[in-house]
N, CA, C and O of each residue as an XYZ file, in Angstrom:
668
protein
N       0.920    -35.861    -64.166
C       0.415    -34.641    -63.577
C       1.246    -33.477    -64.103
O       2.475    -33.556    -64.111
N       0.547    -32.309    -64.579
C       1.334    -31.641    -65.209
C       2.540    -30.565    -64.121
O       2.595    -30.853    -62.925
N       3.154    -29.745    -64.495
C       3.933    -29.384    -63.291
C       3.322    -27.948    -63.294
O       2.870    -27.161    -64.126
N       3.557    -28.005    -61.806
C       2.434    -26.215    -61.863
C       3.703    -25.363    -61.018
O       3.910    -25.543    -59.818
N       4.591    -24.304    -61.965
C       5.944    -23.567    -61.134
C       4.896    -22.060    -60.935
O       4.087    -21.555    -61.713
N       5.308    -21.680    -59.636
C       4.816    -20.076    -59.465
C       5.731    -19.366    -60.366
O       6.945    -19.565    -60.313
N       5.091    -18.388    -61.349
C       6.119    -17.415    -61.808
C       7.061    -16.541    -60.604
O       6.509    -16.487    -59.505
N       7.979    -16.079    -60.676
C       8.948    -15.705    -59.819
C       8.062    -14.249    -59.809
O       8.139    -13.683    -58.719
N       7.139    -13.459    -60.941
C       6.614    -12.353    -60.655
C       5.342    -12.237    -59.761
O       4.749    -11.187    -59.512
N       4.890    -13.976    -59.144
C       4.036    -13.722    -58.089
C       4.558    -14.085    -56.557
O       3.788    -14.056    -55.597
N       5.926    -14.420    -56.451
C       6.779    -14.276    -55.285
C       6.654    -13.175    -54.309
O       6.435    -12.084    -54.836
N       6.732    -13.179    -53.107
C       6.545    -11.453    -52.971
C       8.362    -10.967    -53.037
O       9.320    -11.731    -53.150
N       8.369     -9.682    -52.938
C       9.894     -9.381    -53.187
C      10.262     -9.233    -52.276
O      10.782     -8.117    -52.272
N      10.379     -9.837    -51.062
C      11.321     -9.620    -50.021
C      11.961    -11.459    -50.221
O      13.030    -11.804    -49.717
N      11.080    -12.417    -51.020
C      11.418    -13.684    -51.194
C      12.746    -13.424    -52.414
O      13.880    -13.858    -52.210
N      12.382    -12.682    -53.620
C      13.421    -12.420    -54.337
C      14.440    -11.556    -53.650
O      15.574    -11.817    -54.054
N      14.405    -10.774    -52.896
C      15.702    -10.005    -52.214
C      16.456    -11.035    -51.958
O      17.473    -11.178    -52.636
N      16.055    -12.224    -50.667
C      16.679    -12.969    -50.290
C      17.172    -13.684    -50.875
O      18.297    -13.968    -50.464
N      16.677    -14.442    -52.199
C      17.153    -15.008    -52.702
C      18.538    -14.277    -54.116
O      19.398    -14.971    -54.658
N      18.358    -13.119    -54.299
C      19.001    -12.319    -54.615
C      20.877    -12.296    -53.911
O      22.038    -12.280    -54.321
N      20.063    -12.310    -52.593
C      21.438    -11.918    -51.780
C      22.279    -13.268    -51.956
O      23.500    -13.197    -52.092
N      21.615    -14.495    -51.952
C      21.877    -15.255    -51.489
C      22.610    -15.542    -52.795
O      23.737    -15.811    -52.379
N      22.635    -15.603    -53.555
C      22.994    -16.042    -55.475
C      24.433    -14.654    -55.244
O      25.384    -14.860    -55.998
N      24.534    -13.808    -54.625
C      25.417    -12.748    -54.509
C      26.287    -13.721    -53.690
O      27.173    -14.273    -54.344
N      26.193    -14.078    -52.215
C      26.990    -14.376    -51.409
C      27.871    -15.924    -52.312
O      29.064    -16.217    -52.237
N      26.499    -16.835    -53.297
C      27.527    -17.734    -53.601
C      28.324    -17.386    -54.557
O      29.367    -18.036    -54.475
N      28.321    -16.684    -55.402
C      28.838    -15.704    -56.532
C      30.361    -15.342    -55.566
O      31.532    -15.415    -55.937
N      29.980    -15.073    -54.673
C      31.630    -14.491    -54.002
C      32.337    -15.251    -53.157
O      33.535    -15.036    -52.972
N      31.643    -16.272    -52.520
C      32.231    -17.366    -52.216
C      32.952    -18.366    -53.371
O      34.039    -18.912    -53.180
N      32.234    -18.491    -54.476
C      32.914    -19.218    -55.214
C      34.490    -17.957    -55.985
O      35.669    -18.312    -55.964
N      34.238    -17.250    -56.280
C      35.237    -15.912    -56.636
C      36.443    -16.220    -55.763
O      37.569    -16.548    -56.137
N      35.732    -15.958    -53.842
C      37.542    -15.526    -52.897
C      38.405    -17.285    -53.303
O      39.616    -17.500    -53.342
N      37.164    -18.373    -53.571
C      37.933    -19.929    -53.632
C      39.109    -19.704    -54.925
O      40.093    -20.417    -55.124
N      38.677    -18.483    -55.728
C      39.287    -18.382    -57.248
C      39.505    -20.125    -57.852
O      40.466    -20.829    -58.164
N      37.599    -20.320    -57.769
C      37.207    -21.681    -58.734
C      36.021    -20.954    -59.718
O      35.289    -20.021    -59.388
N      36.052    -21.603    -60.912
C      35.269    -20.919    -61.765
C      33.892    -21.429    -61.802
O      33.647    -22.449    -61.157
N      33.008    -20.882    -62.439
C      31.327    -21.488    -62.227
C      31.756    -23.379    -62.927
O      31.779    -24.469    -62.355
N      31.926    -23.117    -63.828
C      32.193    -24.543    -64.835
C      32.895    -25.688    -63.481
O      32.569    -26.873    -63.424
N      33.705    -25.149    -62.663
C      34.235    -26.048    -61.125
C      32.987    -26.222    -60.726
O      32.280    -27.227    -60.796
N      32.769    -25.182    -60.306
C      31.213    -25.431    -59.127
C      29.518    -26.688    -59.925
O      28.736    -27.593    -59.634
N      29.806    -26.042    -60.662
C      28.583    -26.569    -61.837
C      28.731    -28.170    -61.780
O      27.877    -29.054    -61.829
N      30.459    -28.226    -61.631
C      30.744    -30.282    -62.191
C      30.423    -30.515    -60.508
O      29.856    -31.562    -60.195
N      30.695    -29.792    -59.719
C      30.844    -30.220    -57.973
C      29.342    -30.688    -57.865
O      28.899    -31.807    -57.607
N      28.626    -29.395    -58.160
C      27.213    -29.901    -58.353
C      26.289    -30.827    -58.793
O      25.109    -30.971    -58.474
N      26.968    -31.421    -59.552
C      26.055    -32.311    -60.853
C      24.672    -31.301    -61.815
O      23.703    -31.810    -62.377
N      25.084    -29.434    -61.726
C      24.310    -29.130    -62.583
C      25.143    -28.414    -63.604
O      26.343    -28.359    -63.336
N      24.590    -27.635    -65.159
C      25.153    -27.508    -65.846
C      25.798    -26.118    -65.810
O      25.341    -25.288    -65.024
N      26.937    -25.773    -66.691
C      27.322    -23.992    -66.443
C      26.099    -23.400    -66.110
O      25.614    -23.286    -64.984
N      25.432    -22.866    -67.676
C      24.483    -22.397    -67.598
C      23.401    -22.351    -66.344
O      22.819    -21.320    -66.007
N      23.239    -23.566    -65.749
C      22.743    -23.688    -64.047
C      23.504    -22.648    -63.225
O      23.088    -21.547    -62.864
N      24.591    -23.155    -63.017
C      25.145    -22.271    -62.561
C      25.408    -21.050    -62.355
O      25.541    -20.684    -61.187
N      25.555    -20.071    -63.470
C      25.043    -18.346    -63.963
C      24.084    -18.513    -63.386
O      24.096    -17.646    -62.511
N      22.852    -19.323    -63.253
C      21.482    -18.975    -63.247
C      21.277    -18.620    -61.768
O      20.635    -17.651    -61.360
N      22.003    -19.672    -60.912
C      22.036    -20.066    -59.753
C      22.682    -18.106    -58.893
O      22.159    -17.285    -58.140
N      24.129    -18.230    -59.686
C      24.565    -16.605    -58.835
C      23.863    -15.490    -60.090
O      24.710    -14.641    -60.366
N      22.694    -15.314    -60.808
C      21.493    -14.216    -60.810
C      20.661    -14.096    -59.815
O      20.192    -12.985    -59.569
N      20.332    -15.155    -59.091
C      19.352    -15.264    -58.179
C      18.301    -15.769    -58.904
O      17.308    -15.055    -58.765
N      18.082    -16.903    -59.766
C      17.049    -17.212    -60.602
C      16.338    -18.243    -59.699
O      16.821    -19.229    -59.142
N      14.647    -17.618    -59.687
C      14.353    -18.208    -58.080
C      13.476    -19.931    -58.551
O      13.090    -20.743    -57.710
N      13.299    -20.173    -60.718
C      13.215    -21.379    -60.521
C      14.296    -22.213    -61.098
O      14.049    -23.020    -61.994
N      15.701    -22.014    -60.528
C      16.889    -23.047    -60.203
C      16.040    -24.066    -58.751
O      15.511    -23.654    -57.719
N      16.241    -25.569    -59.306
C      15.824    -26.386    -57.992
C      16.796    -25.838    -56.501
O      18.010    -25.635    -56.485
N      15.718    -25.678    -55.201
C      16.024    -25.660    -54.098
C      17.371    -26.623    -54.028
O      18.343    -25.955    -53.673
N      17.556    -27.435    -54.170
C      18.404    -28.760    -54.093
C      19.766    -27.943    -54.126
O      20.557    -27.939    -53.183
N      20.003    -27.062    -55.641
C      21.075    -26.525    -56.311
C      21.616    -25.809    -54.970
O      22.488    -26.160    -54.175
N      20.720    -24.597    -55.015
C      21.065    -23.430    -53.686
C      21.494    -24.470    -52.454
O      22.625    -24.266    -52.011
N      20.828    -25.430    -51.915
C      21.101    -26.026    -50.523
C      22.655    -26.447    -50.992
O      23.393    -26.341    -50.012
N      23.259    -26.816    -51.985
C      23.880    -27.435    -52.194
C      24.872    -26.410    -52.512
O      25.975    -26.569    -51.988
N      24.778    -25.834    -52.936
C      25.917    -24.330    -52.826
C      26.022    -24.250    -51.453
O      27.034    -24.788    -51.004
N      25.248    -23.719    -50.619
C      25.457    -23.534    -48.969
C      26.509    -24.698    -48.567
O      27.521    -24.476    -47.902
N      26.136    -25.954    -49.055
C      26.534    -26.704    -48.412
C      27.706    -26.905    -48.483
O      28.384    -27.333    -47.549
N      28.351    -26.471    -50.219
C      29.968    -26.198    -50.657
C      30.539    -25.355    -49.781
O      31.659    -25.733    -49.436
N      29.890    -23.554    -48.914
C      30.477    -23.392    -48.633
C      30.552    -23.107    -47.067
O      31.235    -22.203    -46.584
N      29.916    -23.822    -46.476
C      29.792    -24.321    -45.296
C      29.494    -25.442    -44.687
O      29.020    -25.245    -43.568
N      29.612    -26.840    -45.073
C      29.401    -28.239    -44.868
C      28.742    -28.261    -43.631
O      27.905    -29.161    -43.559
N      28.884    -27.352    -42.350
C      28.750    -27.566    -41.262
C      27.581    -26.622    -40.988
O      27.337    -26.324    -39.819
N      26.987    -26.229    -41.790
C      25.604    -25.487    -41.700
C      24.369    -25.805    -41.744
O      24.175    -26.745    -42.515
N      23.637    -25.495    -41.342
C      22.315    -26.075    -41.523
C      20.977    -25.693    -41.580
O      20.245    -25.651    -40.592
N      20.526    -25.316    -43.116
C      19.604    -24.657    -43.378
C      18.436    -24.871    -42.848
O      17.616    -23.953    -42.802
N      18.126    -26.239    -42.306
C      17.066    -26.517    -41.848
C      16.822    -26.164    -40.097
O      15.754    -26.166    -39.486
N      18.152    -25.886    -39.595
C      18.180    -25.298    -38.216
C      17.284    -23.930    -38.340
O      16.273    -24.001    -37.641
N      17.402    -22.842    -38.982
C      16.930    -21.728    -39.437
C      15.209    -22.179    -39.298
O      14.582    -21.345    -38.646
N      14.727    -22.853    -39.588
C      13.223    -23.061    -39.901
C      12.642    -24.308    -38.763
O      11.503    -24.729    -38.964
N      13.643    -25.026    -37.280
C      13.948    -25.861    -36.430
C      12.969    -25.193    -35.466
O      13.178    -24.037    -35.098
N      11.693    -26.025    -34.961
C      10.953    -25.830    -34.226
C      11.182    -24.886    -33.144
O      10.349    -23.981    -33.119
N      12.065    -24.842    -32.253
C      12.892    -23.732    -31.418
C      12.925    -22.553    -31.775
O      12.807    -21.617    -30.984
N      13.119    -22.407    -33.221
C      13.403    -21.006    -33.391
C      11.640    -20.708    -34.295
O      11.149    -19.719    -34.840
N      11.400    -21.403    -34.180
C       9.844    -20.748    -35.151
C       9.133    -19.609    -34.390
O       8.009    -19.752    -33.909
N       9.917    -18.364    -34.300
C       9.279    -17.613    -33.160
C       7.722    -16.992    -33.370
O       7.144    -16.357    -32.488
N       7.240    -17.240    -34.484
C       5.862    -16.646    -34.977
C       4.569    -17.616    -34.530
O       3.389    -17.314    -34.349
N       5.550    -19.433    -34.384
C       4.210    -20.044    -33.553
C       4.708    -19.773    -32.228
O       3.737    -19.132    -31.825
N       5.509    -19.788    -31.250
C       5.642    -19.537    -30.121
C       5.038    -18.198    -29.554
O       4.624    -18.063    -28.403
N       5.047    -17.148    -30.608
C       4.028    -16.095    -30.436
C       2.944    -16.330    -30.064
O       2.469    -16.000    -28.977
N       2.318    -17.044    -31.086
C       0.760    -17.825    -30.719
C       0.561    -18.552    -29.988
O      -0.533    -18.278    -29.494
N       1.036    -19.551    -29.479
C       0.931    -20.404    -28.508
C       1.034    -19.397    -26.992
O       0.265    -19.500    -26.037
N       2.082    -18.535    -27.096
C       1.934    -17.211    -25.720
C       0.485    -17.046    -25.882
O      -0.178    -17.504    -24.951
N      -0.295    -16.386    -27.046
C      -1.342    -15.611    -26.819
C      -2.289    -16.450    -26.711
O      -3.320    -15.911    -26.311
N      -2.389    -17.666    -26.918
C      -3.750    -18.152    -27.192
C      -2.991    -18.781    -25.102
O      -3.310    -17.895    -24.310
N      -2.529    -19.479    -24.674
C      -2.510    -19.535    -23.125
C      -2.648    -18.549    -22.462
O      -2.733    -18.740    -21.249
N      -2.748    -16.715    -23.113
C      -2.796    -15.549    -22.144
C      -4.743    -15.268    -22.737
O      -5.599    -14.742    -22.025
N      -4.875    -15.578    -23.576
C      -6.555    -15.098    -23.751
C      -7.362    -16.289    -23.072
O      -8.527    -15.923    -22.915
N      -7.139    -17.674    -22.582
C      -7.479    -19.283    -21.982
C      -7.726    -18.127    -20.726
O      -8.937    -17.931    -20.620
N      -7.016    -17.393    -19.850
C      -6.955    -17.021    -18.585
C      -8.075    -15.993    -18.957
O      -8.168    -15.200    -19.894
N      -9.131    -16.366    -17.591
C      -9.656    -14.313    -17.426
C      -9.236    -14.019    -16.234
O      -8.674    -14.787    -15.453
N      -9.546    -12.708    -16.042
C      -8.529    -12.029    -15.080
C      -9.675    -12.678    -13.608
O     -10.874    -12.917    -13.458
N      -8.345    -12.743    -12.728
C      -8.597    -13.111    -11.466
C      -8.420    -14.802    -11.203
O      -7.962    -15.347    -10.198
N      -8.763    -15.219    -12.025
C      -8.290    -17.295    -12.155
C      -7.319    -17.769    -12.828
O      -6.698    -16.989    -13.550
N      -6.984    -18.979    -12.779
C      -5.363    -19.255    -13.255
C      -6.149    -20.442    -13.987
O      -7.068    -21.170    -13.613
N      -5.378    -20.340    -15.250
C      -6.306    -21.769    -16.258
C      -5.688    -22.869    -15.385
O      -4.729    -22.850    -14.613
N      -6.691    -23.999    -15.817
C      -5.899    -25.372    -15.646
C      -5.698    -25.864    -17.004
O      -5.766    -27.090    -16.913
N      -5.497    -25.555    -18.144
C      -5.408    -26.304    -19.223
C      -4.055    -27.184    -19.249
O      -3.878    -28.269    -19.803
N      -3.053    -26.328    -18.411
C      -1.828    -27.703    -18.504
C      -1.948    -27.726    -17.014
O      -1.029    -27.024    -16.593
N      -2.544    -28.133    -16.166
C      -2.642    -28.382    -14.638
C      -2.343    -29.898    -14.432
O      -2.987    -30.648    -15.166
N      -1.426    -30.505    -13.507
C      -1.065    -31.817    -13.286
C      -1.586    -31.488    -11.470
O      -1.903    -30.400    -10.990
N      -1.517    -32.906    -10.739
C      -1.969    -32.955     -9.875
C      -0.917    -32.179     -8.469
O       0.161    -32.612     -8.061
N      -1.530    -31.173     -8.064
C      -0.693    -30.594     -7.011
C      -0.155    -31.776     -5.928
O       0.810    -31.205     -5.419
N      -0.231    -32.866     -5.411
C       0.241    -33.588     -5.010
C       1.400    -34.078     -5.464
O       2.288    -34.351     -4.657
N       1.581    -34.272     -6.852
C       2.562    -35.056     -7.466
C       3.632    -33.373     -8.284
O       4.699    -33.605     -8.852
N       3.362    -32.620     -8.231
C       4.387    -31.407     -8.752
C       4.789    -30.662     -7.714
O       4.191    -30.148     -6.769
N       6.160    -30.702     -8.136
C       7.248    -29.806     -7.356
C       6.787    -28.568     -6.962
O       6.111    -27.975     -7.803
N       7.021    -27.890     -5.646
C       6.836    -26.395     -5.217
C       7.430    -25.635     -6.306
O       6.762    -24.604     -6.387
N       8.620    -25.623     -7.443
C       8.917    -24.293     -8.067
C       7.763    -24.444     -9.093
O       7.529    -23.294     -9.465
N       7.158    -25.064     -9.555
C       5.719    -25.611    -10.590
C       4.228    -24.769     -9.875
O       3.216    -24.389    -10.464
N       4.471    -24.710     -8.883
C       3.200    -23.659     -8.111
C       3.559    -22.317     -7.984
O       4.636    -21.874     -7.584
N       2.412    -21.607     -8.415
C       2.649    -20.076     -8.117
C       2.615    -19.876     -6.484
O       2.233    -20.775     -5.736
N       3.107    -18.455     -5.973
C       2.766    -18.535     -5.077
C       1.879    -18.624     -3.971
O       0.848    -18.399     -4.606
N       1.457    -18.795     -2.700
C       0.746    -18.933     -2.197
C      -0.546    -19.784     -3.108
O      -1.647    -19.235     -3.054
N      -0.445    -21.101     -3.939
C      -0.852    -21.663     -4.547
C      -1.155    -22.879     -3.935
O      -0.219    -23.529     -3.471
N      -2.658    -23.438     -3.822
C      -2.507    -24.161     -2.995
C      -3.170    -25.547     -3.696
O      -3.024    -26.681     -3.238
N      -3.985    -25.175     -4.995
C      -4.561    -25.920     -6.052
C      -3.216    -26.549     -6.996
O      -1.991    -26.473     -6.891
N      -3.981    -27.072     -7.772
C      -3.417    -27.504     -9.431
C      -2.156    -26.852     -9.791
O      -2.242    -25.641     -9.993
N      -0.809    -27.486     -9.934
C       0.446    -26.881    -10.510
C       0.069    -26.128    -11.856
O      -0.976    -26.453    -12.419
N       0.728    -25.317    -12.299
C       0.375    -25.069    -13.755
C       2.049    -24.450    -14.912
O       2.981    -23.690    -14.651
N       1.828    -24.951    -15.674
C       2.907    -25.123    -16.528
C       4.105    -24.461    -16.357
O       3.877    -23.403    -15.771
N       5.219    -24.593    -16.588
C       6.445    -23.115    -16.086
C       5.688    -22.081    -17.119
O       5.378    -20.965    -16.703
N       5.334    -22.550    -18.753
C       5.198    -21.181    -19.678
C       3.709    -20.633    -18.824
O       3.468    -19.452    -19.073
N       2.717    -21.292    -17.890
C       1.696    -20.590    -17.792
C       2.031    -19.308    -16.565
O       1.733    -18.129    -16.375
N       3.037    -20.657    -15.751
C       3.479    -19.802    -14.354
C       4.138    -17.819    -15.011
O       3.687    -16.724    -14.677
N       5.141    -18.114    -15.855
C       5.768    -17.246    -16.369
C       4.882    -16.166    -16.978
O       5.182    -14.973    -16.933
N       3.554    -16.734    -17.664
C       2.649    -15.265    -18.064
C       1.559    -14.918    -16.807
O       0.648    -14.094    -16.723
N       2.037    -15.842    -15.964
C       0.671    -15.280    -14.482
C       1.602    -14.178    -13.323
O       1.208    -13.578    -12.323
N       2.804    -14.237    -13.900
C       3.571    -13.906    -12.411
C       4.089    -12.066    -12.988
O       4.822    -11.716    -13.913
N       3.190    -11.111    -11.788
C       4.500    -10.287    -12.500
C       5.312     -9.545    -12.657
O       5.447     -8.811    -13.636
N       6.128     -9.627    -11.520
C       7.423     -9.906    -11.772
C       7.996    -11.420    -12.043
O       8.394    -12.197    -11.175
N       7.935    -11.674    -13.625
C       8.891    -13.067    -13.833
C      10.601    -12.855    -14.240
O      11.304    -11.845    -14.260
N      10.856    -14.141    -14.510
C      12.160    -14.184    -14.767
C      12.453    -12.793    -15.945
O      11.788    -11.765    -15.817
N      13.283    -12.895    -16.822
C      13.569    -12.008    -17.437
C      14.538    -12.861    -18.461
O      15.664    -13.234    -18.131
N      13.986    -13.101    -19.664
C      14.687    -13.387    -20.814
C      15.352    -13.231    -22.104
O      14.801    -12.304    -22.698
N      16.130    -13.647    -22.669
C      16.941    -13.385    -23.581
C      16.901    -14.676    -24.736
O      16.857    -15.894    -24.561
N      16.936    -13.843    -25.997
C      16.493    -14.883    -27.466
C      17.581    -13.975    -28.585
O      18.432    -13.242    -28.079
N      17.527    -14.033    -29.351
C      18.417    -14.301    -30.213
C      17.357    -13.284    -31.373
O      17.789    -12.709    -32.372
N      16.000    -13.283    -30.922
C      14.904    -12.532    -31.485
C      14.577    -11.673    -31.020
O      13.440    -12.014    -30.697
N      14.725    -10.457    -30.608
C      14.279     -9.420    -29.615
C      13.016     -9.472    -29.458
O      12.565     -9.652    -28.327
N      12.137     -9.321    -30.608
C      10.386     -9.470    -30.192
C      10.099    -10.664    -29.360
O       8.982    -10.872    -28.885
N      10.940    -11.310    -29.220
C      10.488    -13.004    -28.375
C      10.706    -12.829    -27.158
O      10.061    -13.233    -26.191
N      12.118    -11.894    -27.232
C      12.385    -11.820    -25.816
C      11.656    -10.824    -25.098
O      11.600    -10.895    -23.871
N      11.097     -9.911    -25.718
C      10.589     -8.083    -25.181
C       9.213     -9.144    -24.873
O       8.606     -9.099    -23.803
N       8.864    -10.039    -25.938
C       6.915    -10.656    -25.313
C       6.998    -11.439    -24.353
O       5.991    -11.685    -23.689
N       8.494    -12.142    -23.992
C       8.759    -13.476    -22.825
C       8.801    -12.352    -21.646
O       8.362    -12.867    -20.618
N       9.075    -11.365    -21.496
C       9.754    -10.275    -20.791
C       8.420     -9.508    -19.787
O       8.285     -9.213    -18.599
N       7.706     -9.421    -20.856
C       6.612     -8.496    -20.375
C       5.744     -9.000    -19.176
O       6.186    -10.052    -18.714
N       4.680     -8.549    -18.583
C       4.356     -8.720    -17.422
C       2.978     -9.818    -17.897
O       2.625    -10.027    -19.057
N       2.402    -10.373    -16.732
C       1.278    -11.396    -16.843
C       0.053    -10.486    -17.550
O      -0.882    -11.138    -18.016
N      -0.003     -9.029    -17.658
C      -0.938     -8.613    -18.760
C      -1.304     -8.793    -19.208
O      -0.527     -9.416    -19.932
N      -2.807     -8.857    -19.921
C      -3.560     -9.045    -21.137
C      -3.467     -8.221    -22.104
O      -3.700     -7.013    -22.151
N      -2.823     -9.538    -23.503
C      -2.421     -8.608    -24.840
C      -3.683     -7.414    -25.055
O      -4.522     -7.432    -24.154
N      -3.844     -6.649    -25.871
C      -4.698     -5.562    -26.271
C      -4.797     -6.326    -28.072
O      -5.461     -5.766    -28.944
């Protein structure tokens, strides 16, 4: 099968920024170690020339190379935490909106409803006398809810906001 690489000129450029920065930061990490590319290159198993290529920001050096720089200079990092279901705040966006458009105004969905017999009173809204419904559904029906904090401000300002219907 032949190999099909995107040219780096149909990337969009906020993908080359990053990867830009990132070929900068190992460029100076390897510098404050005062080890030379030809060190890093043998650490690697790739060649000098890889290496230069690697701190230009050359975006087709294999992924492998870059993870593997990170990994020289932070062993205890973890690139794949960054992209870790928890933090995927763009589907958790969606998943908010598509459980706030399920509701029309005046009824409470049952789409995650378990049997009010068998769920705890903090699982019921108030004066609720039907079907429990999820903490994330309770949290966009109530409103005044809790009040949260993320690490993402847009996650937290949309967890934050009142049982409203998006616009």
């Amino acid at each position: 099968m032949p190999r099909q690489n995107t040219p780096p000129s149909d990337h969009p450029e906020i993908v080359l920024q990053q990867i830009k920065q990132l070929a900068l930061n190992i460029a100076i990490a390897r510098k404050r170690r005062g080890e030379s590319q030809a060190q890093w290159a043998m650490r690697l198993g790739v060649s000098q020339p890889t290496m230069a290529r690697i701190e230009r920001g050359d975006p087709s050096v294999a992924m492998a190379s870059y993870v593997m720089c990170i990994w020289l200079i932070n062993p205890r990092s973890s690139l794949a935490e960054l992209i870790a279901p928890q933090n995927d705040h763009g589907a958790l966006e969606k998943e908010i909106a598509r459980v706030r458009s399920k509701r029309s105004p005046g009824k409470q969905s049952n789409a995650y409803a378990v049997s009010a017999d068998n769920a705890p009173p903090e699982e019921r809204l108030p004066n609720q006398t039907g079907p429990a419904i999820s903490p994330l559904e309770k949290m966009l029906s109530t409103q005044a809810g809790p009040t949260f904090t993320s690490t993402h401000p847009g996650i937290a300002a949309l967890l934050n906001k009142s049982g409203s219907k998006e616009t």
